[in-house]
PABA-829049 format. One record per residue (C-alpha): residue in three letters; x, y, z. Coordinates in Angstrom, 1 decimal. Last residue first. Layout:
<rec "ALA"; <X; Y; Z>>
...
REM end
This chain:
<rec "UNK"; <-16.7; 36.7; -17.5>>
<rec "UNK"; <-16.9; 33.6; -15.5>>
<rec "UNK"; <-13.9; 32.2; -16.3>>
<rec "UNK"; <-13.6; 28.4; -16.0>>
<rec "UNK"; <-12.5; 25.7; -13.7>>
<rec "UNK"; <-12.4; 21.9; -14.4>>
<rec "UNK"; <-10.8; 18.7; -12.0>>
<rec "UNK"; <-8.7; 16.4; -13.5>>
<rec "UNK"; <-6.7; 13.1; -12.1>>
<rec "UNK"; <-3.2; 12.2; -10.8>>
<rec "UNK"; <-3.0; 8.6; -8.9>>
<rec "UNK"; <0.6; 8.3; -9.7>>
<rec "UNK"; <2.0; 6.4; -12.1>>
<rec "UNK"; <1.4; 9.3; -14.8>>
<rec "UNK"; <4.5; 11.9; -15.2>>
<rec "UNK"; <4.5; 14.0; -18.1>>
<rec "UNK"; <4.4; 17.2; -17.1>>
<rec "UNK"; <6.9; 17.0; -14.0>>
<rec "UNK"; <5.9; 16.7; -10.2>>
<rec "UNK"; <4.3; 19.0; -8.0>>
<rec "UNK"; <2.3; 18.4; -4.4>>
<rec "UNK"; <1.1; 21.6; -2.5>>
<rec "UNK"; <-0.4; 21.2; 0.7>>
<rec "UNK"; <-2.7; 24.4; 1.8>>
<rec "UNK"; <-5.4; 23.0; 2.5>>
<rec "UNK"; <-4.5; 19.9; 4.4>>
<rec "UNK"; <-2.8; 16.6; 3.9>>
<rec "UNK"; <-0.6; 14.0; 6.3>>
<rec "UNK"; <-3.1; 13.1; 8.5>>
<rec "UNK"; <-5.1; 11.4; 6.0>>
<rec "UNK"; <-2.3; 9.5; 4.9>>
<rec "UNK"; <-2.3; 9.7; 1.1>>
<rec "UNK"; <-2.4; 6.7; -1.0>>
<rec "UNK"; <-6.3; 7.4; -2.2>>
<rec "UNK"; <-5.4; 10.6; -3.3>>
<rec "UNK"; <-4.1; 14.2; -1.7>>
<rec "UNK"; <-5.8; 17.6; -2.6>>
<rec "UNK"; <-3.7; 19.5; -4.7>>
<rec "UNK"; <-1.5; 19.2; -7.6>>
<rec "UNK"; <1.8; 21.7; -8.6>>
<rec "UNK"; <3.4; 21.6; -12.0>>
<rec "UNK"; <6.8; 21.0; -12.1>>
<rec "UNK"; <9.6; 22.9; -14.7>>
<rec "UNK"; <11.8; 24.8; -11.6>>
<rec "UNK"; <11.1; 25.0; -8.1>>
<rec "UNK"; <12.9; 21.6; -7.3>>
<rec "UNK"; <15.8; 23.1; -5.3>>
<rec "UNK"; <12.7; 24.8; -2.9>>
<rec "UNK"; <11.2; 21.2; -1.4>>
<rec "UNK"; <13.7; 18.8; 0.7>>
<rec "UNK"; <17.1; 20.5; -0.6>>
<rec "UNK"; <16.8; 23.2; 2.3>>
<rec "UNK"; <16.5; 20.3; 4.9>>
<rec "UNK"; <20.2; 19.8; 4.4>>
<rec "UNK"; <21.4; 23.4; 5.9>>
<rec "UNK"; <18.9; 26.3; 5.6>>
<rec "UNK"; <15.4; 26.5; 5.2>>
<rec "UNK"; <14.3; 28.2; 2.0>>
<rec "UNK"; <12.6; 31.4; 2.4>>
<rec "UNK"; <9.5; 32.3; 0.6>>
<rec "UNK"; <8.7; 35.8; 1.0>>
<rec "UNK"; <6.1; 35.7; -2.5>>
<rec "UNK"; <5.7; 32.2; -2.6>>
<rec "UNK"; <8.2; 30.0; -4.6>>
<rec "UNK"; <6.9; 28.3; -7.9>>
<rec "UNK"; <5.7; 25.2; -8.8>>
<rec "UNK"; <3.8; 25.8; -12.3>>
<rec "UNK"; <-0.1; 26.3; -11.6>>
<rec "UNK"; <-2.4; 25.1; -13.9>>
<rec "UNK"; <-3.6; 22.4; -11.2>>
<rec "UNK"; <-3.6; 19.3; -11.3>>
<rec "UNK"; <-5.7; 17.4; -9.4>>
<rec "UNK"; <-4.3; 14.3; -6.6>>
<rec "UNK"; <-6.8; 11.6; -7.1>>
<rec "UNK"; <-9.3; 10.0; -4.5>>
<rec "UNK"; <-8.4; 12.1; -1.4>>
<rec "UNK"; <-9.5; 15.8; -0.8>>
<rec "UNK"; <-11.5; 17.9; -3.1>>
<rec "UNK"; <-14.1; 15.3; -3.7>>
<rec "UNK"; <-16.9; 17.6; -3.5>>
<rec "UNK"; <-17.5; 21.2; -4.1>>
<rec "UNK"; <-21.2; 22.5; -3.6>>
<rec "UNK"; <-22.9; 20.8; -1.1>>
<rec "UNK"; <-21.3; 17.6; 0.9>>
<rec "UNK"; <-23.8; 14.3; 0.4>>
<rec "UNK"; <-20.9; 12.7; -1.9>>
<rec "UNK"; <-18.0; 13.4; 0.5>>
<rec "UNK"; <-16.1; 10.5; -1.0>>
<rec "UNK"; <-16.5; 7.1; 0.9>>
<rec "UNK"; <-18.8; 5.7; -1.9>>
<rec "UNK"; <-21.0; 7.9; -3.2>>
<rec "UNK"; <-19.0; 9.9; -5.6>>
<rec "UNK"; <-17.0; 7.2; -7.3>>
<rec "UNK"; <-13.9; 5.6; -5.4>>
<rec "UNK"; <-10.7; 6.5; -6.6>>
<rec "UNK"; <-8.4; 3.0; -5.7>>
<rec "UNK"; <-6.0; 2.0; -2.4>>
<rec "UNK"; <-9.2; 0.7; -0.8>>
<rec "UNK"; <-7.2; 0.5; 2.3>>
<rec "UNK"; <-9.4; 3.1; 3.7>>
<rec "UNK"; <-6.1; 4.5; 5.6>>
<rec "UNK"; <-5.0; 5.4; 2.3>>
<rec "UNK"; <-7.5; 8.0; 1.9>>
<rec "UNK"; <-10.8; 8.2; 0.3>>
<rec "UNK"; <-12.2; 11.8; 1.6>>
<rec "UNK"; <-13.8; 14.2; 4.1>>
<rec "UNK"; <-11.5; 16.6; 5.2>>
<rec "UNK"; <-14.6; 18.0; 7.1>>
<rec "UNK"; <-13.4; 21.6; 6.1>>
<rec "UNK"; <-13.5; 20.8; 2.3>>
<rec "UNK"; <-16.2; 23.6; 1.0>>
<rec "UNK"; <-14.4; 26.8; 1.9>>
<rec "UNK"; <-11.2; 26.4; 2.4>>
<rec "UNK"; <-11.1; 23.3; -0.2>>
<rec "UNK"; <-12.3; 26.2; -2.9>>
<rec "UNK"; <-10.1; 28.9; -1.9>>
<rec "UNK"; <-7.6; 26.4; -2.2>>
<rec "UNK"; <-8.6; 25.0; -5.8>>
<rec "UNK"; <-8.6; 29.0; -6.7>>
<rec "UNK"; <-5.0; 29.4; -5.6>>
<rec "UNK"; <-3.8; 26.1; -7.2>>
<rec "UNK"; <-4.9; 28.3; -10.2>>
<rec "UNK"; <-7.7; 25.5; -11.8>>
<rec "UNK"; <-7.1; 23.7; -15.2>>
<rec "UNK"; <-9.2; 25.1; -18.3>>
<rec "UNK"; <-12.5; 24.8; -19.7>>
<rec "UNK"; <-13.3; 24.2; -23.7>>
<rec "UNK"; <-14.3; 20.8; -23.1>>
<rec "UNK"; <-11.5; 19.6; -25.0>>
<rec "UNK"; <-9.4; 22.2; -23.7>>
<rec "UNK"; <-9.3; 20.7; -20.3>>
<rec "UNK"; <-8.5; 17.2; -22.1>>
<rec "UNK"; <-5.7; 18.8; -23.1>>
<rec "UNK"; <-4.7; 19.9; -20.0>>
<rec "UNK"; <-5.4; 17.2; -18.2>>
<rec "UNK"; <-3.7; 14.7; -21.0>>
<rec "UNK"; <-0.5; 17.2; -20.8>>
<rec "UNK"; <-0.1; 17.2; -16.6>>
<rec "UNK"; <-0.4; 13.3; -17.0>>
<rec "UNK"; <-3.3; 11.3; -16.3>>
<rec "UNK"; <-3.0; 7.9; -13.8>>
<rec "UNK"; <-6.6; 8.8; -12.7>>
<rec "UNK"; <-10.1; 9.1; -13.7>>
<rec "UNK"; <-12.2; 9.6; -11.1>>
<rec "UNK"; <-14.7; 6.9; -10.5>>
<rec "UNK"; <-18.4; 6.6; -12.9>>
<rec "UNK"; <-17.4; 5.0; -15.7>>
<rec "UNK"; <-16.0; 1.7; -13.7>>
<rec "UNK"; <-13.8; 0.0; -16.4>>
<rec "UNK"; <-14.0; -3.5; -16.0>>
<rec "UNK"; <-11.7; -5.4; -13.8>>
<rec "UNK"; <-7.6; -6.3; -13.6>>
<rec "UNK"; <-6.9; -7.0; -10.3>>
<rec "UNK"; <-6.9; -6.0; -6.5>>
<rec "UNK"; <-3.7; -2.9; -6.7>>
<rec "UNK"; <-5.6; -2.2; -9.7>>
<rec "UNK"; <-5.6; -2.3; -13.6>>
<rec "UNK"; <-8.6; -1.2; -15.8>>
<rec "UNK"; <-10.3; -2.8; -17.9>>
<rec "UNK"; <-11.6; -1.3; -21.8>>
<rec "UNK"; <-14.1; -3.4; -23.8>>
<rec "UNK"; <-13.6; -3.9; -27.5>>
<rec "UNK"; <-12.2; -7.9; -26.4>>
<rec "UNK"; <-9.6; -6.3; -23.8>>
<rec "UNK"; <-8.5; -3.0; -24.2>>
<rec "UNK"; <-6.3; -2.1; -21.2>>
<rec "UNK"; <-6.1; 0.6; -18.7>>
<rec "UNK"; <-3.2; 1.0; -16.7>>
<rec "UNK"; <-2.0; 4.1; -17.4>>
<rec "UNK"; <-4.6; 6.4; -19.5>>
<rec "UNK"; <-5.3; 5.9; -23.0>>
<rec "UNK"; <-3.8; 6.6; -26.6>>
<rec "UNK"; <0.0; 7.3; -25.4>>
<rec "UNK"; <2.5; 5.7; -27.9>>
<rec "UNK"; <5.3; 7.5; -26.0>>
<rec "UNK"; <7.0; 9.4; -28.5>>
<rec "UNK"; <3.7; 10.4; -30.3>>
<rec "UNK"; <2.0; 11.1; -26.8>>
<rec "UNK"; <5.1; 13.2; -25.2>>
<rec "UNK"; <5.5; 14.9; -28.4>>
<rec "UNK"; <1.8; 16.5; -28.6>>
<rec "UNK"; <2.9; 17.3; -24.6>>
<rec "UNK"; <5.9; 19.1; -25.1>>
<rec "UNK"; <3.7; 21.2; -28.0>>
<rec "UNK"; <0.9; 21.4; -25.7>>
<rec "UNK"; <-2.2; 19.5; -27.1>>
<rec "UNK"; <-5.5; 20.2; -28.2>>
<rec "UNK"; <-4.1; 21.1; -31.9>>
<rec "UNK"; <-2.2; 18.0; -32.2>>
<rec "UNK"; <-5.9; 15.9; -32.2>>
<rec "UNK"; <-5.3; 12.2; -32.3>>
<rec "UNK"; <-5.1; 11.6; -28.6>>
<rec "UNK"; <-8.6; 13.2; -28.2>>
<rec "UNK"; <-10.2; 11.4; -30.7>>
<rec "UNK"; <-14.0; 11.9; -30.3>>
<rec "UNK"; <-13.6; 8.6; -28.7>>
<rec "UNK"; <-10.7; 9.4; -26.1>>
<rec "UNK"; <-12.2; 12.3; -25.0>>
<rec "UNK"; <-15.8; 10.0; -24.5>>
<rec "UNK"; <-13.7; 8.0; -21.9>>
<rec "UNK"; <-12.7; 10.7; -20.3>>
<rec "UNK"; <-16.3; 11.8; -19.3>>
<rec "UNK"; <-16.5; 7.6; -18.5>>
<rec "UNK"; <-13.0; 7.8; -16.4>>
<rec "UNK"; <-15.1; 10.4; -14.4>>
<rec "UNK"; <-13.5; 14.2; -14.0>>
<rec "UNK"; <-13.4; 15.5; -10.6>>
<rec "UNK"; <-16.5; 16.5; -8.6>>
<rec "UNK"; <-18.5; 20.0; -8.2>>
<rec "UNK"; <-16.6; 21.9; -10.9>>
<rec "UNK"; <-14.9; 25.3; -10.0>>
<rec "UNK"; <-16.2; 28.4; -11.5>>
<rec "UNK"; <-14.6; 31.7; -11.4>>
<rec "UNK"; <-14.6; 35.2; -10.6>>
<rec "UNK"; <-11.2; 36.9; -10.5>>
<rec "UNK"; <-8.7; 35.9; -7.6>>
<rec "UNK"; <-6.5; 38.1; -6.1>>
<rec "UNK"; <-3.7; 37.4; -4.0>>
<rec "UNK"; <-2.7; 37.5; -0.2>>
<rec "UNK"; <-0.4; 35.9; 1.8>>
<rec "UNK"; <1.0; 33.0; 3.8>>
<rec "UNK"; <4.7; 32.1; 3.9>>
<rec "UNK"; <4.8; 29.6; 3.3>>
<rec "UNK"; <3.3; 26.4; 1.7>>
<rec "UNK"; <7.2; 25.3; 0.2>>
<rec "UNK"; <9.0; 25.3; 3.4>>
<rec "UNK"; <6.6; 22.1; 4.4>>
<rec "UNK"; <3.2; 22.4; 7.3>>
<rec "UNK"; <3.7; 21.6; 11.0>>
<rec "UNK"; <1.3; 24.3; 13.3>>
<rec "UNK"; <1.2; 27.8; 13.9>>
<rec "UNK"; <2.2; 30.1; 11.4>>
<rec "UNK"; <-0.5; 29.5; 8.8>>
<rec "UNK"; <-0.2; 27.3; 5.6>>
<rec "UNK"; <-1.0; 29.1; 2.6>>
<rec "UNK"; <-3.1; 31.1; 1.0>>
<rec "UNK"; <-4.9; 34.9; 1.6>>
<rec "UNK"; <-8.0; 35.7; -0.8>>
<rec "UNK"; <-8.9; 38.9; -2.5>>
<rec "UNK"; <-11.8; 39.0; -4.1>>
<rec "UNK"; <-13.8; 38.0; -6.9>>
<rec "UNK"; <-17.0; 35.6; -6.7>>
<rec "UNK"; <-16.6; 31.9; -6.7>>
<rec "UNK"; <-19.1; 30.2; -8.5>>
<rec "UNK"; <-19.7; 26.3; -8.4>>
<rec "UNK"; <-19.8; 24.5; -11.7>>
<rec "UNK"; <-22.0; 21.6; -12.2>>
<rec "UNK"; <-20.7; 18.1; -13.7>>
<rec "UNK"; <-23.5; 16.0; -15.5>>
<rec "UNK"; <-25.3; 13.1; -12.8>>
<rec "UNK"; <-23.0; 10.6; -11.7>>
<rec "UNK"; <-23.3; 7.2; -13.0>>
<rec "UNK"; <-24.3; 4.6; -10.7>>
<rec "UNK"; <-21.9; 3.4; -8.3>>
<rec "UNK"; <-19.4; 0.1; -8.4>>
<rec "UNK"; <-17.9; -1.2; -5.1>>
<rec "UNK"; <-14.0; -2.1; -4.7>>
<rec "UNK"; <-13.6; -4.4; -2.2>>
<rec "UNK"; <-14.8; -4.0; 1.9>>
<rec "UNK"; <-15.9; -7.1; 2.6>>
<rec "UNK"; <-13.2; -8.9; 0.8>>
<rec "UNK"; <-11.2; -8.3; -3.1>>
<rec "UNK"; <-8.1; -9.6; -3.3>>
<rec "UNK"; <-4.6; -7.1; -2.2>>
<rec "UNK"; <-1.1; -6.9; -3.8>>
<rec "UNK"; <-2.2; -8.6; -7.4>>
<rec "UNK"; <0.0; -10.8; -9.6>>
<rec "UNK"; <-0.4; -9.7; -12.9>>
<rec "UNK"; <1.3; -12.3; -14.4>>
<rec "UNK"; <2.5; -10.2; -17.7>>
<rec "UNK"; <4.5; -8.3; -14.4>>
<rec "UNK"; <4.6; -4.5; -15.5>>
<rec "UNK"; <1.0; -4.0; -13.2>>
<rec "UNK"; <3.0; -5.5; -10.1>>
<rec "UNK"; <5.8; -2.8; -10.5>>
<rec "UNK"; <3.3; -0.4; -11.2>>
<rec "UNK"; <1.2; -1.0; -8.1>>
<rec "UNK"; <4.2; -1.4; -6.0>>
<rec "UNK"; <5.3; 1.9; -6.9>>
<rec "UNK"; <2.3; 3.7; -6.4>>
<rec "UNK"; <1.7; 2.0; -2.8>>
<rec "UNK"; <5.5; 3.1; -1.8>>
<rec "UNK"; <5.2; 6.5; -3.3>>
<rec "UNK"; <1.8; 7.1; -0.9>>
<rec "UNK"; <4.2; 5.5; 2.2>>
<rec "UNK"; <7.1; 7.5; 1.1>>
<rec "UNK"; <4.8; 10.7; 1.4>>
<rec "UNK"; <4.1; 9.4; 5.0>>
<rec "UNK"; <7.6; 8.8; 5.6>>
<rec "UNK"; <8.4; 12.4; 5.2>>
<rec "UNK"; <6.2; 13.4; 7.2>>
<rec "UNK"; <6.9; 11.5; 10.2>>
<rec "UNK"; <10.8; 13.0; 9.2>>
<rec "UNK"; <9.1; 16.2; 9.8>>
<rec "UNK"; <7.6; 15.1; 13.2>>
<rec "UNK"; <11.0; 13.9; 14.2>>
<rec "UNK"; <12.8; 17.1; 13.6>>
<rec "UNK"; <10.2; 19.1; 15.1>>
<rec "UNK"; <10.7; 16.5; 18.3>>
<rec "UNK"; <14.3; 17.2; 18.1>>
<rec "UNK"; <14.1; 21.1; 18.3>>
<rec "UNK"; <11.8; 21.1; 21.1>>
<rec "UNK"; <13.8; 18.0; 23.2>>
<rec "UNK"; <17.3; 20.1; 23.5>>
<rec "UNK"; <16.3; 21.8; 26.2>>
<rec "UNK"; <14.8; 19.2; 27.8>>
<rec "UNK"; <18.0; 15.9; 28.0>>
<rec "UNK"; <17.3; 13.3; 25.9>>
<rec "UNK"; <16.0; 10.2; 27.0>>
<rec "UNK"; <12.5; 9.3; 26.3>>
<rec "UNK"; <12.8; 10.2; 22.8>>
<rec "UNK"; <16.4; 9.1; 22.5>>
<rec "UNK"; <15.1; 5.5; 23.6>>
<rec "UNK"; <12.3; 6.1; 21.3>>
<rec "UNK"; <15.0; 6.8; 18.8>>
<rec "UNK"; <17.3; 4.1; 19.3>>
<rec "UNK"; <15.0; 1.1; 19.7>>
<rec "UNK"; <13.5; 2.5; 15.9>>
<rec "UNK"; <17.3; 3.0; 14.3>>
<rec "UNK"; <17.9; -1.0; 15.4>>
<rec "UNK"; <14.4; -1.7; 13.7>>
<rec "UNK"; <14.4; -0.3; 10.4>>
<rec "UNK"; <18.2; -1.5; 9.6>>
<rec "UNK"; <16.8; -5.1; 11.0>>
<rec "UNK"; <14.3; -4.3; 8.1>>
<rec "UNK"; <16.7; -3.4; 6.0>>
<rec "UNK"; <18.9; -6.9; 6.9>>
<rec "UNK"; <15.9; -9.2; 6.3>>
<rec "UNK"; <15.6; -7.1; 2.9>>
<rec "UNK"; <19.2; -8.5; 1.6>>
<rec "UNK"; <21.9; -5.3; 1.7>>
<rec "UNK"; <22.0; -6.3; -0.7>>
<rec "UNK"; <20.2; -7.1; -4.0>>
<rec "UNK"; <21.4; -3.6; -5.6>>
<rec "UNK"; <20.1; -3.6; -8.9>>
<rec "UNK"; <17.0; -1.7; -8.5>>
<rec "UNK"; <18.2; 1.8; -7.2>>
<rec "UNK"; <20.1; 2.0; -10.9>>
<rec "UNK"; <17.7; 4.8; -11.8>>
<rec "UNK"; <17.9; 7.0; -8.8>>
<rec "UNK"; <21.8; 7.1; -8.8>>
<rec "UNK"; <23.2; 5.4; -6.0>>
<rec "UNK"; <24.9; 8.1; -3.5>>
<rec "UNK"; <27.7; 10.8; -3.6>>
<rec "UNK"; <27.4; 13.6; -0.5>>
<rec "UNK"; <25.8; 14.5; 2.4>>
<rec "UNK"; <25.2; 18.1; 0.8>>
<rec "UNK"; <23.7; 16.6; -2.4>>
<rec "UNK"; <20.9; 15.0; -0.6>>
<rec "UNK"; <19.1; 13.5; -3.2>>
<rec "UNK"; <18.3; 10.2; -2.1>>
<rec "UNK"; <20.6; 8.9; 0.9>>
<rec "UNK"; <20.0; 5.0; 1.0>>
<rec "UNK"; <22.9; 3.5; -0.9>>
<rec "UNK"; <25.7; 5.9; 0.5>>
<rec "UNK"; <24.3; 6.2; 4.1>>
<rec "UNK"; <24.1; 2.7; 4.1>>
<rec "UNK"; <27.9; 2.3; 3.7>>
<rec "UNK"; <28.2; 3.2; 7.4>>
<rec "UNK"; <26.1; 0.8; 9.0>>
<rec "UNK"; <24.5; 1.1; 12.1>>
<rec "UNK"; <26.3; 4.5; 11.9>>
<rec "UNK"; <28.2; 5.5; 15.5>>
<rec "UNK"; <27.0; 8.4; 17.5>>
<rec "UNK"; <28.7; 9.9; 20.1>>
<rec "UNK"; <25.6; 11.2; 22.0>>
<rec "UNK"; <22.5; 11.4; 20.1>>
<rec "UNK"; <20.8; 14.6; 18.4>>
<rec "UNK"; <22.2; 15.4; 15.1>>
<rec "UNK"; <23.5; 11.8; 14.4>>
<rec "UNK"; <20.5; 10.8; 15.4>>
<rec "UNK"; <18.6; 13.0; 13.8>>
<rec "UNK"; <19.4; 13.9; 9.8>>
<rec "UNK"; <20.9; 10.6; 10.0>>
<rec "UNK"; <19.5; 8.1; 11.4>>
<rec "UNK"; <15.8; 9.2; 11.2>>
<rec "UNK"; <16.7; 9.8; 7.1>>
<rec "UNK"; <18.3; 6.4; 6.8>>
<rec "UNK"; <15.5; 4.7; 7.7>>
<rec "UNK"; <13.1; 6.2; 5.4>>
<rec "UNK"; <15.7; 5.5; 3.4>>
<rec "UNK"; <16.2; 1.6; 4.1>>
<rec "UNK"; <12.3; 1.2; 3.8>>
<rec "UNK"; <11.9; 3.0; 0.7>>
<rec "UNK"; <14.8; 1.4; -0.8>>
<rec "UNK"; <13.3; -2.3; 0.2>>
<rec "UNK"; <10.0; -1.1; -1.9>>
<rec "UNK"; <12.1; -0.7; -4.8>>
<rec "UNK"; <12.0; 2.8; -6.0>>
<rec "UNK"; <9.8; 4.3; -9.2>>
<rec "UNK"; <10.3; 7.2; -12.0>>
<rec "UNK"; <13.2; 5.0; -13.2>>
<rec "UNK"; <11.1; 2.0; -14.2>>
<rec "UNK"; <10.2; -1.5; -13.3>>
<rec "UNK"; <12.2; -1.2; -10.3>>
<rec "UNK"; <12.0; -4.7; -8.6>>
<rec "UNK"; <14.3; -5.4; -5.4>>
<rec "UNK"; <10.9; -6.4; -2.8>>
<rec "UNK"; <8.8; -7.8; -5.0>>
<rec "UNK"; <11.3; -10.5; -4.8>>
<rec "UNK"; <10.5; -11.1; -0.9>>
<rec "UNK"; <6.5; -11.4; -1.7>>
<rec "UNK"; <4.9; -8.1; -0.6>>
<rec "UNK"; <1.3; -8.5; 1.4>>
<rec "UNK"; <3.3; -7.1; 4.7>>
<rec "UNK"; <4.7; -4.2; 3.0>>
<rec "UNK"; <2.0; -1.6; 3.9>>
<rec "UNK"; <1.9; -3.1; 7.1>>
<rec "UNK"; <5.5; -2.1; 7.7>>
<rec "UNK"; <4.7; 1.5; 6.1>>
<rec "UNK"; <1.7; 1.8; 9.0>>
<rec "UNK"; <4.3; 0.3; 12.0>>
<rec "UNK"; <7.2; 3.5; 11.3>>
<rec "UNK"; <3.9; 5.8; 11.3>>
<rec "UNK"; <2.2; 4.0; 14.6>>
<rec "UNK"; <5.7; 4.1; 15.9>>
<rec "UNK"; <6.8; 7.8; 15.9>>
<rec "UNK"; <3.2; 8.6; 17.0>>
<rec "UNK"; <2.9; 7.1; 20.4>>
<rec "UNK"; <6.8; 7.8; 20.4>>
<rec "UNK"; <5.7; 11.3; 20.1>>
<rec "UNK"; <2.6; 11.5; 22.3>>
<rec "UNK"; <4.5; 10.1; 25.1>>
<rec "UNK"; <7.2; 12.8; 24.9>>
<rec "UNK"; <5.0; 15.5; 24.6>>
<rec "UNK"; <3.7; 16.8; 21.2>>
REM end
């Protein structure tokens, strides 16, 4: 990107996460309701803090901190910079007040599209990289930012709601007709993320592996397939279950998905517009690593390799076609509405829910982690996560591709995780 093309995209991404806040009452602002999420004023400070300090400090001439102690209470897990607020205190902090983050947010924005316009050529590659990845970075913080307001609002007993339904609400579909699976024939297939172009540490270096035949279902799961899990008594049966995962539901209580509710014998679900029925026919979502899985061997399929969902999206997801977060609808949307419904073979791949896959997050063959800070942003965390694919309905558009590779730990649920089938073919 030229200069111009950089601030042009520099402040639509900094302006996108203030919109996101904009239906946020003030208190909203300091709530965690659990360790797994950040107050929506920490996700603004440490967006923030990462422009200040991984690139004005880097790139800008005797550089003095808006506010030294921020670098303290915004850095996240940056050991290299130093101590910092544990993650699961983040929420009782009530200053800096969040008039003062988002004065934070716009002192560090005057200063880097004045360092954008300003800074001398030869230096002005290796700063716009640096400014692209940190474009990145808030992108992801703008998905987290969604989930976590959408638990903190669903842990309320008031269950205030961040958006009403309008024009373009939340529209019901007809049920979908019975899952078919597309064949993939062996071979050897090359994944990743090619040289040219932004993409994280973690989706290079590209190379080649081999896939046996296998079948990939046409759509994710449906809350209503799930549903009929649930009855047959899914969450009842150890022997479906990993033994972490068998433990995870006792301990837990788990006998449904997050955020759905039995009300009267009927089941609702919770959204970022209200409590309403249960639509049968969208993507389940809100499913742990464990629940996929055993829900996979329920139907007596497994979970995709993250190399066979690529293959897949390579071949069948090149229109990128999806439900995004820049749809607003901030929900899976059934096949049919906004989702690549008309699209042959695989559909759905990209948006919605992110899939799991049966992949644990693992470096590449080659894989080099960069050096220096940026080294802790994806490779320290290769240990115990499972990897998901295709992006949800919180994802930028922009900010997911083929070859993205999203992990988190078995048991998580608040974000918009769902289930897509494979199975051998011989």
């Amino acid at each position: 990107m030229n200069r111009s093309e950089l601030s042009s995209a520099f402040q639509k991404v900094r302006q996108t996460t203030r919109d996101l806040c904009r239906p946020l009452c003030t208190e909203d602002y300091v709530i965690q309701s659990m360790p797994d999420v950040s107050p929506p004023k920490w996700h603004l400070g440490h967006t923030t803090w990462f422009f200040e300090r991984m690139i004005l400090e880097e790139f800008a001439d005797n550089y003095r901190a808006c506010h030294p102690r921020y670098y303290f209470v915004f850095n996240s897990y940056y050991q290299s910079f130093g101590e910092r607020v544990a993650r699961d205190i983040r929420g009782t902090l009530s200053r800096p007040t969040v008039e003062e983050v988002f004065a934070y947010r716009t002192e560090v924005d005057e200063k880097l599209v004045g360092l954008i316009g300003g800074l001398e050529q030869g230096r002005f590659a290796e700063f716009a990289d640096l400014v692209e990845l940190g474009l990145h970075h808030e992108q992801q913080h703008q998905e987290l930012l969604v989930t976590d307001v959408k638990h903190i609002l669903a842990s309320n007993p008031l269950r205030p709601t961040y958006r009403t339904c309008d024009g373009d609400g939340i529209r019901r579909a007809p049920a979908p007709s019975p899952p078919t699976f597309h064949e993939f024939e062996a071979g050897m297939f090359e994944m990743g993320a090619p040289d040219g172009g932004f993409a994280w540490d973690n989706e290079r270096p590209r190379h080649k592996t081999w896939l046996s035949d296998y079948g990939l279902m046409d759509r994710p799961v449906t809350c209503g397939e799930y549903l009929d899990f649930m009855k047959d008594g899914g969450y009842r049966e150890p022997l479906l279950w990993l033994s972490d995962g068998w433990d995870a539901v006792s301990e837990n209580g788990w006998r449904s998905p997050l955020y759905w509710d039995r009300r009267d014998g009927d089941w609702e679900i919770v959204t970022l517009r209200g409590s309403r029925p249960l639509d049968l026919a969208e993507p389940v979502a809100h499913v742990s690593f464990y629940e996929a899985d055993a829900y996979a061997r329920w139907e007596d399929r497994r979970l995709p390799t993250e190399a066979e969902w690529e293959r897949a999206a390579r071949q069948h997801g090149r229109s990128m076609q999806g439900n995004f977060l820049e749809d607003g609808r901030f929900h899976p949307a059934p096949g049919g509405c906004g989702s690549g419904e008309g699209q042959p073979g695989v559909r759905q791949l990209f948006g919605d829910v992110w899939e799991w896959t049966g992949s644990a997050y693992l470096p590449y063959p080659g894989y080099r982690q960069d050096r220096g800070p940026l080294g802790e942003y994806n490779g320290k965390f290769m240990s115990n996560q499972m990897v998901l694919r295709g992006g949800s309905c919180a994802t930028p558009k922009s900010h997911i591709r083929p070859s993205y590779r999203n992990f988190f730990q078995c048991d998580k649920r608040w974000q918009f995780t769902g289930i897509r089938l494979a199975k051998d073919l011989h």
